[in-house]
KETORMI-8616 format. One line per field, with one value per atom (N, C-alpha, C): atom name; x, y, z. Coordinates in steps of 0.1 Angstrom, whole numbers, always signed. Layout:
atom: c(CA, ...)
east: c(X, ...)
north: c(Y, ...)
up: c(Z, ...)
This chain:
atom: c(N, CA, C, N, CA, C, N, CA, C, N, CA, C, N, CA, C, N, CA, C, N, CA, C, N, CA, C, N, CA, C, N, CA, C, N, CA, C, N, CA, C, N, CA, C, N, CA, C, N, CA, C, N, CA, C, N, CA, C, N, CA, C, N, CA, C, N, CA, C, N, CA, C, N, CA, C, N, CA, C, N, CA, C, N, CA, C, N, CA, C, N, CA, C, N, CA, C, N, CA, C, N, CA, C, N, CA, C, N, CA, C, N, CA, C, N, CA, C, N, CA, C, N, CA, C, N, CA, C, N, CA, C, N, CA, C, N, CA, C, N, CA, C, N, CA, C, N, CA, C, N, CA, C, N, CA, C, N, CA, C, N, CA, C, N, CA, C, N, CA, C, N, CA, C, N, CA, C, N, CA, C, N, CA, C, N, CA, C, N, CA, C, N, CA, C, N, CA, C, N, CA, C, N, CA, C, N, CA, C, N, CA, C, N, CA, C, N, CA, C, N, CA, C, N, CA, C, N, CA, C, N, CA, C, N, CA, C, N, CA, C, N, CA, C, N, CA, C, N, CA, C, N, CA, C, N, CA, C, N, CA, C, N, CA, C, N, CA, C, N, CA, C, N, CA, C, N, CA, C, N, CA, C, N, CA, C, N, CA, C, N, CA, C, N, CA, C, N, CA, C, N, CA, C, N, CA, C, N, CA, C, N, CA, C, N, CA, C, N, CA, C, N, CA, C, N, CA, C, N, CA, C, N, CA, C, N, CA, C, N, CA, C, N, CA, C, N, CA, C, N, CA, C, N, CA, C, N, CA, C, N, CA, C, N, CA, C, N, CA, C, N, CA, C, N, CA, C, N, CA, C, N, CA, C, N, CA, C, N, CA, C, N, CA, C, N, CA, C, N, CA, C, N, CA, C, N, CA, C, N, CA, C, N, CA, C, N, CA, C, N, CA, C, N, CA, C, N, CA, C, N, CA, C, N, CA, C, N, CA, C, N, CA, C, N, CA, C, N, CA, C, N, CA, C, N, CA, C, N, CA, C, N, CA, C, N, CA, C, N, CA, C, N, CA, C, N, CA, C, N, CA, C, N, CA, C, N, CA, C, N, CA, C, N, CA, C, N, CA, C)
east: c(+8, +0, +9, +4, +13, +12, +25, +24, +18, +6, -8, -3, +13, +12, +26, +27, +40, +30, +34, +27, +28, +20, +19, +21, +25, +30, +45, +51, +65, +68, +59, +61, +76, +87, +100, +98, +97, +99, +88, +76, +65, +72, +72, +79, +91, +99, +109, +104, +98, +98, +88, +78, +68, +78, +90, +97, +103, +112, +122, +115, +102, +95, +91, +87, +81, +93, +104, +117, +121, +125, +126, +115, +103, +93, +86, +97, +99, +84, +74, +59, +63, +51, +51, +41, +41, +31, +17, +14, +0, +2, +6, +9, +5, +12, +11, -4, -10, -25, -32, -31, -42, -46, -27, -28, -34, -30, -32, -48, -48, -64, -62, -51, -40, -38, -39, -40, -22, -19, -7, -3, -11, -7, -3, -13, -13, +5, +6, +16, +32, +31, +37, +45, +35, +36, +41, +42, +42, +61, +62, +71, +83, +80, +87, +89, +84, +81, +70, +61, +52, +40, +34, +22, +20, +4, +2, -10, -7, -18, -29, -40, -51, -53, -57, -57, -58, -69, -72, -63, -53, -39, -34, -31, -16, -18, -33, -34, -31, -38, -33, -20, -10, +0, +11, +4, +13, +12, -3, -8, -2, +1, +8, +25, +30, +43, +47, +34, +38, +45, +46, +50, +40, +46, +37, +34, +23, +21, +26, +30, +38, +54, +54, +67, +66, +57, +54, +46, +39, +30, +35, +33, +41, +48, +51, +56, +75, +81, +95, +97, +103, +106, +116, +115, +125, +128, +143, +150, +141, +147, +141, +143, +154, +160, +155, +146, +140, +146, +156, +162, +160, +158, +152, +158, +148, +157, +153, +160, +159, +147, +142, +125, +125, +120, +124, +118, +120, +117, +108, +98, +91, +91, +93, +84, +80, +82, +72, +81, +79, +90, +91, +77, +76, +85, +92, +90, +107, +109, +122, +136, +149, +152, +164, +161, +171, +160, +146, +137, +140, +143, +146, +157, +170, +186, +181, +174, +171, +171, +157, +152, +159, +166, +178, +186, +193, +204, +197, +186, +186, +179, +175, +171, +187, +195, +214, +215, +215, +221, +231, +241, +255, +257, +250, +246, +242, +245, +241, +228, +219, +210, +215, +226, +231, +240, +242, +256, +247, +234, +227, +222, +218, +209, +222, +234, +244, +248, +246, +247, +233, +226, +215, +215, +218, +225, +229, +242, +249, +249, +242, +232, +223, +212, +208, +215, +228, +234, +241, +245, +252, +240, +227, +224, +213, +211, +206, +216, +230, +239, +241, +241, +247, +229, +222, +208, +199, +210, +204, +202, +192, +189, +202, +207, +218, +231, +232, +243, +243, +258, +261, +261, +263, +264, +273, +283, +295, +289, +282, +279, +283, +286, +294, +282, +284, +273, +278, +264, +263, +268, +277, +280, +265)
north: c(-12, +0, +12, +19, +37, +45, +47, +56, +70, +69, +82, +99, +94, +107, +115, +107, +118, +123, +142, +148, +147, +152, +150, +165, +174, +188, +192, +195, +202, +215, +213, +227, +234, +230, +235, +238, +237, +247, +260, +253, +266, +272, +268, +283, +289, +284, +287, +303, +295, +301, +319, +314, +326, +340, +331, +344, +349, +338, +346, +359, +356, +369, +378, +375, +382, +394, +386, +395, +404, +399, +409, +422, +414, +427, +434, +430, +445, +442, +428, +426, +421, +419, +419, +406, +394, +386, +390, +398, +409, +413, +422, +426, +409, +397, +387, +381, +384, +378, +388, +399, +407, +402, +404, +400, +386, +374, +355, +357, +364, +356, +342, +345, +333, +340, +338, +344, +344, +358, +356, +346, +342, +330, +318, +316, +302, +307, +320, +321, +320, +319, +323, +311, +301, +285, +281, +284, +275, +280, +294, +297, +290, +287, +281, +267, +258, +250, +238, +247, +238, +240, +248, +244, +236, +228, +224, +225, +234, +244, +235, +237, +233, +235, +225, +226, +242, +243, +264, +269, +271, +280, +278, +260, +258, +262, +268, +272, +286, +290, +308, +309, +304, +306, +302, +292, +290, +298, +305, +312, +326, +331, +345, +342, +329, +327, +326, +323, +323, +310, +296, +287, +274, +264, +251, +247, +248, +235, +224, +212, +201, +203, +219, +221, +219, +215, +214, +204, +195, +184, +172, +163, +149, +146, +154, +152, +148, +143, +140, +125, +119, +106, +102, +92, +85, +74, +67, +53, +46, +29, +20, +25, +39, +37, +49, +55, +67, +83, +85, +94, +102, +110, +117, +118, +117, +111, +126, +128, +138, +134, +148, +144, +152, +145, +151, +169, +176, +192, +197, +198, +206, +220, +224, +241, +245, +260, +262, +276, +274, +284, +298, +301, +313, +316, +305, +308, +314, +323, +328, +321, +323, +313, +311, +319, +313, +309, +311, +297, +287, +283, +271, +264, +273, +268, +266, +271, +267, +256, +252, +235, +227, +230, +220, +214, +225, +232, +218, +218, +213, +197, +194, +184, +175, +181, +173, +164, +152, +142, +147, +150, +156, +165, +173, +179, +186, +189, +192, +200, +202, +214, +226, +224, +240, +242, +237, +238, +240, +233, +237, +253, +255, +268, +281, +279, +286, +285, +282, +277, +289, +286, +290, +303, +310, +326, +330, +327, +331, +330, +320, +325, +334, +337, +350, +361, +361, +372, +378, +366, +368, +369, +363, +369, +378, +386, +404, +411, +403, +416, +414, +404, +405, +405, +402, +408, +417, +428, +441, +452, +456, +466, +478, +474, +485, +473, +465, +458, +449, +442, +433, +415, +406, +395, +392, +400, +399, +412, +415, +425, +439, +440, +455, +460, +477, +490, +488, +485, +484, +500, +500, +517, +520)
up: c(+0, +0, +0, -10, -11, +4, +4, +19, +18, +25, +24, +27, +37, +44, +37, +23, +15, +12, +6, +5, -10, -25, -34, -40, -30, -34, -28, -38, -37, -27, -15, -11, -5, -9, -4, -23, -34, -45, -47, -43, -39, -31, -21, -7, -20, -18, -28, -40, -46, -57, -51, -40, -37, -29, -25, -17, -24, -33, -45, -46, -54, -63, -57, -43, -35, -31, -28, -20, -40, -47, -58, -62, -64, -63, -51, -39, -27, -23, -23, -16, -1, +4, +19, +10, +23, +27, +22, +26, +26, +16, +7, -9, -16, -13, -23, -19, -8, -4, -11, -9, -17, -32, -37, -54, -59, -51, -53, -47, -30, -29, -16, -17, -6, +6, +20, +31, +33, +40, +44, +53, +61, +71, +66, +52, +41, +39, +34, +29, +30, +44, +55, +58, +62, +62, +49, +34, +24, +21, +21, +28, +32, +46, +54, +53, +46, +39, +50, +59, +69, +61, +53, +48, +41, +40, +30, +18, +8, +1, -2, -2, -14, -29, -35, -51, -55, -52, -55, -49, -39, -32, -46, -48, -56, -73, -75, -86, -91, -76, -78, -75, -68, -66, -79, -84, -96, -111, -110, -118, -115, -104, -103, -103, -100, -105, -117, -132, -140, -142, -135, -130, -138, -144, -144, -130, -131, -120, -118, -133, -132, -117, -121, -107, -93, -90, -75, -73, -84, -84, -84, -76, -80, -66, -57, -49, -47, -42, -47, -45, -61, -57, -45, -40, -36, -35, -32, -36, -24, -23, -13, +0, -1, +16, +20, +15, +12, +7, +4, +1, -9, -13, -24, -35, -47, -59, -72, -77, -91, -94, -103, -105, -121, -125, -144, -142, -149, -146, -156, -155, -163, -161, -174, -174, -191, -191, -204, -210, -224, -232, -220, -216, -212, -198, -191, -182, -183, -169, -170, -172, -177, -183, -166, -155, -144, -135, -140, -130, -138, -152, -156, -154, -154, -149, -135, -124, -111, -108, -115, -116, -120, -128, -137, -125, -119, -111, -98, -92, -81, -85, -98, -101, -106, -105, -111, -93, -95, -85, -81, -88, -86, -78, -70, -67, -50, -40, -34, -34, -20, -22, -18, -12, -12, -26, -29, -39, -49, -53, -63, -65, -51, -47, -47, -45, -47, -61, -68, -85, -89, -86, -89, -92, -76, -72, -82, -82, -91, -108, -110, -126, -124, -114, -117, -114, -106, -109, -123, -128, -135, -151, -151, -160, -161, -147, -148, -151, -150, -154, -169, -175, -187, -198, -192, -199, -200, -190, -187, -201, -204, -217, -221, -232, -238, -236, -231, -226, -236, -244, -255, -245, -252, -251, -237, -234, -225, -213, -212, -204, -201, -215, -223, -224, -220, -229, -245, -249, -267, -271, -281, -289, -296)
């Protein structure tokens, strides 16, 4: 019998992904409940990675991330000894291309979770700087 009490939502990449955007677009808890419809307390919790959303949360929340769903659905495999195993990565042309090196980034076996998430950093740093408007391929002001 399937064990009832893994959860079938990714909520360490939801939390993940709701503060990223939240801490870049300078929102409060309260700013991202008014705009989703999601209570800051839901949010708060999902967050930290102790909530656990309902279908409607994990729609609006993936619908104002701009986010497949497939990224948080499914839950995370794991081997016989229960350890968590890589999980194939979905997303969609539209989505930003360092949410997609993200998932890549933490879905590599090779991989720590911090070493992934420090990988991670550092592609988006490195590509707001070199994809910033007026700036060439190398992160030169275009003549």
């Amino acid at each position: 019998m399937a064990d009832q009490s893994k959860s079938l939502v990714n909520t360490v990449e939801l939390g993940r992904a709701i503060r990223r955007k939240r801490e870049e677009m300078g929102l409060s808890l309260r700013d991202v409940a008014d705009e989703t419809g999601v209570s800051a307390s839901t949010l708060s919790r999902i967050e930290n990675g102790t909530g656990k959303p309902d279908a409607d949360n994990i729609a609006r929340l993936t619908g104002w991330l701009n986010m497949p769903m497939e990224r948080v659905m499914g839950g995370q495999p794991a081997d016989a000894a229960g350890e968590s195993l890589a999980a194939a990565v979905h997303y969609f042309p539209h989505e930003a291309t360092p949410d997609i090196v993200e998932a890549h980034l933490r879905a590599d076996r090779n991989l720590t979770p911090e070493t992934a998430k420090a990988l991670s950093e550092l592609f988006r740093v490195a590509y707001a700087q070199f994809s910033a408007p007026g700036t060439d391929s190398r992160g030169r002001k275009r003549k």
